[in-house]
Residue frames as qw, qx, qy, qz and C-alpha x, y, z in Angstrom:
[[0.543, 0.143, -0.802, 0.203, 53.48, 23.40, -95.61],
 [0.151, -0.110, 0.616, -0.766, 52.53, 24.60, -92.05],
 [0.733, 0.051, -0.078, -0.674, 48.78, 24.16, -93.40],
 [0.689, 0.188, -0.645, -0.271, 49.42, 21.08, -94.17],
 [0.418, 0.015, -0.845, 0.333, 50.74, 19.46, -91.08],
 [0.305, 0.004, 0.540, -0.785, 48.16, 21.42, -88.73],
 [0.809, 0.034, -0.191, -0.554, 45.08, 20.03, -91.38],
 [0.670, 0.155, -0.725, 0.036, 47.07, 16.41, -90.83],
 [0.141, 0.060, 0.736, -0.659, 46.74, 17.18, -86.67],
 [0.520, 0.102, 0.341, -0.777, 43.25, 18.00, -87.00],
 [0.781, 0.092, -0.544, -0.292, 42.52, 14.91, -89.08],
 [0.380, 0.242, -0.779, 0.436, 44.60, 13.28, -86.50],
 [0.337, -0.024, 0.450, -0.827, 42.61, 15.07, -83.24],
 [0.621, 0.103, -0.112, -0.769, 39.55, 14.60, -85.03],
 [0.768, 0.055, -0.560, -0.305, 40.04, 10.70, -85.92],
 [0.254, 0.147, -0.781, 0.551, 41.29, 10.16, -82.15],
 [0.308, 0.029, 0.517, -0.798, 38.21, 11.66, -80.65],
 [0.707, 0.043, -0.322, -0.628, 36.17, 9.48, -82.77],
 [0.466, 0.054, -0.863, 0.186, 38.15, 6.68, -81.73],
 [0.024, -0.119, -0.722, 0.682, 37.43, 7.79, -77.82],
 [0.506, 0.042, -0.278, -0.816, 33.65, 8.10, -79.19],
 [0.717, 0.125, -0.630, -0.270, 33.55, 4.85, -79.99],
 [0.329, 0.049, -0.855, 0.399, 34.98, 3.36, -77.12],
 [0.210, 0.059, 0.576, -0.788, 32.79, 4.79, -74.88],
 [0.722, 0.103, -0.041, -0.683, 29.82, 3.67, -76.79],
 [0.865, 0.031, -0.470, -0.171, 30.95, 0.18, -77.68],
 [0.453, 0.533, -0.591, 0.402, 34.17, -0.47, -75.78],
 [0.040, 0.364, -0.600, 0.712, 33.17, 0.40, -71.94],
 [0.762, -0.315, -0.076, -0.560, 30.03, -1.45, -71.29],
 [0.309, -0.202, 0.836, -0.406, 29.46, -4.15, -69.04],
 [0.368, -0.139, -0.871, -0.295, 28.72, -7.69, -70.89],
 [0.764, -0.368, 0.073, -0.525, 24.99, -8.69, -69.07],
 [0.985, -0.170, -0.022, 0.020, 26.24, -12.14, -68.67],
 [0.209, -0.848, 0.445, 0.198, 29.90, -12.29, -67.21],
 [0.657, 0.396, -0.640, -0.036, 32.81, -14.46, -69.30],
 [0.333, 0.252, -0.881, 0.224, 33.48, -17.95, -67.92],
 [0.579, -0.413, -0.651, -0.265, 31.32, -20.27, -66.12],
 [0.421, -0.570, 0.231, -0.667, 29.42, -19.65, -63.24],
 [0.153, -0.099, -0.961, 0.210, 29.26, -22.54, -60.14],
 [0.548, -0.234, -0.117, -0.795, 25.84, -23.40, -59.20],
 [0.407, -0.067, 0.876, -0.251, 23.86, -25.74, -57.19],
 [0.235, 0.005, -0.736, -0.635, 22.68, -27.89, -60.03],
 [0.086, -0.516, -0.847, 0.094, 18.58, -28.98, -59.61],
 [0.318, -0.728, -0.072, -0.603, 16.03, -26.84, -58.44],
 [0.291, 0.153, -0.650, 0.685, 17.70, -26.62, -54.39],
 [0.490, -0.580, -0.573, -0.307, 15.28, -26.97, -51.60],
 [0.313, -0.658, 0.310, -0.611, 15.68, -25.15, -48.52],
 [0.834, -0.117, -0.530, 0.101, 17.41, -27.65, -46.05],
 [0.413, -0.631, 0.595, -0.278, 18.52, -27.29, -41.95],
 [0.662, 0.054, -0.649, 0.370, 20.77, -29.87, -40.55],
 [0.524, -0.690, 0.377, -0.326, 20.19, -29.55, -36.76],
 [0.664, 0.186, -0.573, 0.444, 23.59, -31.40, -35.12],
 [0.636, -0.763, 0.069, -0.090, 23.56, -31.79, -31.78],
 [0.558, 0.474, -0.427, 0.530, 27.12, -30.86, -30.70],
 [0.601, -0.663, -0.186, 0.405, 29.15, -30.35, -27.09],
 [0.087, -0.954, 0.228, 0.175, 31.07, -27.02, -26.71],
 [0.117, 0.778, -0.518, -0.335, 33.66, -26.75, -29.04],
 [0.705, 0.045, 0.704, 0.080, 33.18, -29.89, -31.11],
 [0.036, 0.414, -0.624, -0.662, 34.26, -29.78, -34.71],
 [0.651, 0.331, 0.610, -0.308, 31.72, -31.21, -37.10],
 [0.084, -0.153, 0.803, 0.570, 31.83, -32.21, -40.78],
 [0.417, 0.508, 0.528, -0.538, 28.76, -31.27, -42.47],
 [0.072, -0.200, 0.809, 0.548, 28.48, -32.10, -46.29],
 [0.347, 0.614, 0.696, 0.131, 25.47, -33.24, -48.94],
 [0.374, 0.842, -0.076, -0.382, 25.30, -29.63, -51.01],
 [0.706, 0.368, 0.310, 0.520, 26.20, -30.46, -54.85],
 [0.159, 0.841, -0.048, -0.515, 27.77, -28.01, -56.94],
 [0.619, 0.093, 0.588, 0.512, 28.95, -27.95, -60.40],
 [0.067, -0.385, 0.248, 0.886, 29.54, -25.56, -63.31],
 [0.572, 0.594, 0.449, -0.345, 26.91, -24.21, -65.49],
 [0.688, 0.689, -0.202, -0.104, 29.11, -24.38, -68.59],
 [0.866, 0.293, -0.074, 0.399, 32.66, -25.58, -69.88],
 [0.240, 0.702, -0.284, 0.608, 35.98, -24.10, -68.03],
 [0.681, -0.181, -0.595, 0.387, 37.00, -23.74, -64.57],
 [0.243, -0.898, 0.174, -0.322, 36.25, -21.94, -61.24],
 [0.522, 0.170, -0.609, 0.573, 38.68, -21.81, -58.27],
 [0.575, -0.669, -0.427, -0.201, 36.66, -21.82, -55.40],
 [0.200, 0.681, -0.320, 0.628, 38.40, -19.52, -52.75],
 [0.158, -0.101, 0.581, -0.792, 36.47, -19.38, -49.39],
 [0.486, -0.565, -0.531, -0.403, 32.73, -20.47, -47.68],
 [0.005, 0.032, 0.536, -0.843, 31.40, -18.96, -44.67],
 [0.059, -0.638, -0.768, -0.008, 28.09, -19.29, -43.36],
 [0.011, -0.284, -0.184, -0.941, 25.19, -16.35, -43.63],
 [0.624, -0.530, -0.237, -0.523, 22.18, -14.81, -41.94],
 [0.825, -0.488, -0.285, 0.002, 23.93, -16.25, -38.21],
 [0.403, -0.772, 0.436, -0.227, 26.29, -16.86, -36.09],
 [0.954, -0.151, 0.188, 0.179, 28.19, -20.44, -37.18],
 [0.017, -0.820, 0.521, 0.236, 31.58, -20.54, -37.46],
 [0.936, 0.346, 0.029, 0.061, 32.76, -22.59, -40.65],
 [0.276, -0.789, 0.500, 0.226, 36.73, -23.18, -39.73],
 [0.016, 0.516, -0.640, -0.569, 37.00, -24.61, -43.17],
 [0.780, 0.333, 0.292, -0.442, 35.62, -26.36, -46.04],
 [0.505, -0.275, 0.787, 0.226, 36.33, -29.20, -48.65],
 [0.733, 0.475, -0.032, -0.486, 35.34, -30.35, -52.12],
 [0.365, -0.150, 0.906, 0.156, 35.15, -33.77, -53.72],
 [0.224, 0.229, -0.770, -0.553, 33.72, -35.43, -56.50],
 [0.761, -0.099, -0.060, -0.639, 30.18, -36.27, -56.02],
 [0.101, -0.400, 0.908, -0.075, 30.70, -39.61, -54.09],
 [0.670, 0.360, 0.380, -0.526, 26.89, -40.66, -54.95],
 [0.643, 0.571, -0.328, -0.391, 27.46, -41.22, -58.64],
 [0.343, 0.406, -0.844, 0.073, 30.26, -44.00, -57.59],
 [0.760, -0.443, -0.397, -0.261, 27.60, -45.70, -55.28],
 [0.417, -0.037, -0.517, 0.747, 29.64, -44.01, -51.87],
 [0.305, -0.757, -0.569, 0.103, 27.84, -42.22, -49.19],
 [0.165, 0.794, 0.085, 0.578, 27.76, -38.42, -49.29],
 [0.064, 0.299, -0.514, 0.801, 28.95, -36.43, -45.56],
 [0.428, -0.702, -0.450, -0.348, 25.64, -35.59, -44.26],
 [0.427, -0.808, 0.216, -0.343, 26.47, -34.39, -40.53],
 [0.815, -0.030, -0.410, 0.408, 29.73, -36.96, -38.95],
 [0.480, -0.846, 0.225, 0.059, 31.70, -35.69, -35.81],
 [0.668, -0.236, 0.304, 0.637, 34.95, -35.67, -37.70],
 [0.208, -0.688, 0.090, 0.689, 37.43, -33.59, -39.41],
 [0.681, 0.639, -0.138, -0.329, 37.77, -32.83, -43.15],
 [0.248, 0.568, -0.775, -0.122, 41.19, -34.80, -42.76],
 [0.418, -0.070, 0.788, -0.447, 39.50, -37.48, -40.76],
 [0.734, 0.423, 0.492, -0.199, 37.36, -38.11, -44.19],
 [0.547, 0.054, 0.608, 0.573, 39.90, -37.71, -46.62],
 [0.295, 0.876, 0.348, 0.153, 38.62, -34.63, -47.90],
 [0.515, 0.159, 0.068, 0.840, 41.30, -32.24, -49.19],
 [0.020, -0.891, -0.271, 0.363, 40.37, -28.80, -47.24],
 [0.108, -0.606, 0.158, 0.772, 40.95, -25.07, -48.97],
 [0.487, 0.583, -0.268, -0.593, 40.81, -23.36, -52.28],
 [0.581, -0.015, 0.771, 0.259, 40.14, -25.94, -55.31],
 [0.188, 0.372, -0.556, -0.720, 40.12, -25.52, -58.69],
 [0.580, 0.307, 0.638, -0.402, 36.54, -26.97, -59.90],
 [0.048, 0.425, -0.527, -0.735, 35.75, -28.45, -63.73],
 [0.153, 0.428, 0.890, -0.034, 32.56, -30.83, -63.61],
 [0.254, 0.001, -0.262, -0.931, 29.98, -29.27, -65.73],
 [0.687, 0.189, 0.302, -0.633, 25.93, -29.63, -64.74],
 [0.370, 0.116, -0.748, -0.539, 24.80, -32.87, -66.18],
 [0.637, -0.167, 0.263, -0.705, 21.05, -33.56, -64.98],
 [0.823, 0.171, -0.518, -0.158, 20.86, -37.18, -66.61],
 [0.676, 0.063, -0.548, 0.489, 24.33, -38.56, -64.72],
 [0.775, -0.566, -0.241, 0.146, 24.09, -36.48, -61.82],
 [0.686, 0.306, -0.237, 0.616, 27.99, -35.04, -62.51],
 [0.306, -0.845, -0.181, -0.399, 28.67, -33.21, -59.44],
 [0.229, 0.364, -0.603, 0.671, 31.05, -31.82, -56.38],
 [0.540, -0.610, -0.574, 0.083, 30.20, -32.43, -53.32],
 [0.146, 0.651, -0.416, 0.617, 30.78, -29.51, -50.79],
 [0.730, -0.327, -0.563, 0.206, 31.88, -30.54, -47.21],
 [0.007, 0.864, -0.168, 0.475, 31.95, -27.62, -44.49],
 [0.505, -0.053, -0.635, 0.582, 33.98, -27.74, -41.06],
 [0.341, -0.735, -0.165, -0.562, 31.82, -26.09, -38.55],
 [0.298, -0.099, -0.759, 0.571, 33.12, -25.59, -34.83],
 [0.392, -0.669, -0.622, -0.108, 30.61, -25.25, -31.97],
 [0.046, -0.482, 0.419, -0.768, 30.64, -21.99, -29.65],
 [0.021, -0.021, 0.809, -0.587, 30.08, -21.93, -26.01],
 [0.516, 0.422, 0.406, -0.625, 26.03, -21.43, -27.15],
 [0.540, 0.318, 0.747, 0.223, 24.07, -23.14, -29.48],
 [0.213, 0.472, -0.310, -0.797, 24.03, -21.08, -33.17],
 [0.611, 0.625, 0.452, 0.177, 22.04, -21.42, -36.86],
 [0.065, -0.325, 0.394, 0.857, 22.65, -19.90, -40.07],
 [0.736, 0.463, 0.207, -0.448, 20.33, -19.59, -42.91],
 [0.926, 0.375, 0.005, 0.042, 22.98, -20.75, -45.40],
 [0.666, -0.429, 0.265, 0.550, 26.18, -20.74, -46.87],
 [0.289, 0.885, -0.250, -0.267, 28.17, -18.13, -49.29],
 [0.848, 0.056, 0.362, 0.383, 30.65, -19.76, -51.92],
 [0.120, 0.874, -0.228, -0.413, 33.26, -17.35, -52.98],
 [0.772, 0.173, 0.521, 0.321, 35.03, -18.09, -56.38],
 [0.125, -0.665, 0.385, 0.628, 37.20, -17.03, -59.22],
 [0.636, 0.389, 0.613, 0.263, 36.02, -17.18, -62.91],
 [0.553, 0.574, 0.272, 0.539, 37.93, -15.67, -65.85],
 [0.238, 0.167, -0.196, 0.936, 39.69, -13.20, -63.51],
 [0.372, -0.535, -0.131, -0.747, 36.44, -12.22, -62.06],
 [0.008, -0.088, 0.908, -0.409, 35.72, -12.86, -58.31],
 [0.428, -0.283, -0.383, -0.768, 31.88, -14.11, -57.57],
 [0.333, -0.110, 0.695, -0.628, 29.45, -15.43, -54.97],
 [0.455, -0.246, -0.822, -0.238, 26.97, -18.38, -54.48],
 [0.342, -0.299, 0.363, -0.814, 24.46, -18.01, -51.95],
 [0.537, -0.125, -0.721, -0.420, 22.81, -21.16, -50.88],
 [0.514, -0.374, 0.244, -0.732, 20.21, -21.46, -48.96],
 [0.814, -0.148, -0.559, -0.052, 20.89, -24.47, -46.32],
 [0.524, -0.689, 0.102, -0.490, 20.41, -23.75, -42.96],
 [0.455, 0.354, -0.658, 0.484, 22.78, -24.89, -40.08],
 [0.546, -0.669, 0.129, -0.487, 21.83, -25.28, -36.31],
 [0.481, 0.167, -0.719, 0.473, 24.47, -26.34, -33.88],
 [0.602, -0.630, -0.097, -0.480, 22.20, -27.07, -30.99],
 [0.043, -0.357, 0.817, -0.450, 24.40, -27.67, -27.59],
 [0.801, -0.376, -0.359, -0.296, 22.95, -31.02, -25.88],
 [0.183, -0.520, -0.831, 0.075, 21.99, -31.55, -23.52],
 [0.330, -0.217, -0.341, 0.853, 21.99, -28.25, -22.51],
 [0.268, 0.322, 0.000, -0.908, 19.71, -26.31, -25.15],
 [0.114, 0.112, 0.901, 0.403, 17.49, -28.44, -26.35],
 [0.204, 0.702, 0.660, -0.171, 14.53, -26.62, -25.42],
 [0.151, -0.564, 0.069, 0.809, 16.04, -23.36, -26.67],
 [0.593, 0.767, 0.145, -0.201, 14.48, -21.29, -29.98],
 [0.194, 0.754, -0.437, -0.450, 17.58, -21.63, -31.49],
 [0.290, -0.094, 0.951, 0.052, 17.32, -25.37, -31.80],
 [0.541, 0.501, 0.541, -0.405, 13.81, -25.37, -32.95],
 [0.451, 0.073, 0.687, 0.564, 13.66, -25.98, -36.56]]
């Protein structure tokens, strides 16, 4: 009897460490493509600056970048924050491509995100890429002005798909150029 139950462990051992075999061979990788849909800036994106001439500490609303999802499902956009500078984005918005309803995107305005009816902070995003129609978010940043004119090279889009956080990087350049003051300055200069 003793035989017995010690051959029924070691079947036991033996079919456990296959299990932990297995896992580690099938179980523990990392998919190449992650689950749930990624946000993207739908087209092929050109490299764009907005130079805004701004007065010390003027709040600006700054807005034309699409996004939209490159499949079915939902992100939950978290945070943006400019990159590669020195602008300070004190918050950011997202609407429904207002282009598609013949309405006039942001582009650069001296007002606030509440000043345009744009709901600011985290949003839950569910428009999927559709080159034909155009289907698309608009994103709309708040940028305040420091005491010296600043650029960025773009903006980062943090986001939450399928429990996974992720990043957008898009490359659209920012230059808050104080007037009158710096207009000859290299940081204005496009």
């Amino acid at each position: 009897m003793p035989r017995t139950g010690a051959r029924c462990c070691r079947l036991a051992v033996s079919g456990w460490l296959s299990v932990l075999v297995l896992a580690g061979c099938t179980g523990g990788h990392v998919p190449l493509t992650p689950a749930g849909p990624g946000l993207i800036q739908p087209g092929t994106p050109n490299a764009v600056t907005d130079e805004v001439p701004v007065d010390v500490k003027t709040v600006w609303a700054i807005g034309s970048i699409t996004l939209c999802l490159d499949g079915p499902g939902r992100v939950d956009v978290t945070s943006v924050a400019a990159y590669g500078g020195n602008v300070d984005v004190v918050g950011f918005g997202l609407r429904p491509n207002p282009f598609l309803a013949h309405g006039q995107m942001v582009g650069a305005l001296d007002l606030t995100l509440k000043g345009l009816g744009i709901p600011a902070g985290p949003q839950a995003l569910t428009i999927v890429c559709d080159q034909p129609a155009g289907n698309s978010y608009e994103l709309v940043l708040q940028v305040r002005a420091g005491a010296t004119s600043t650029r960025a090279k773009g903006v980062k889009v943090t986001y939450e798909s399928a429990g996974q956080t992720r990043e957008l990087s898009i490359e659209h350049g920012l230059i808050l150029c104080l007037h009158p003051k710096d207009v000859n300055d290299a940081t204005c200069k496009l």
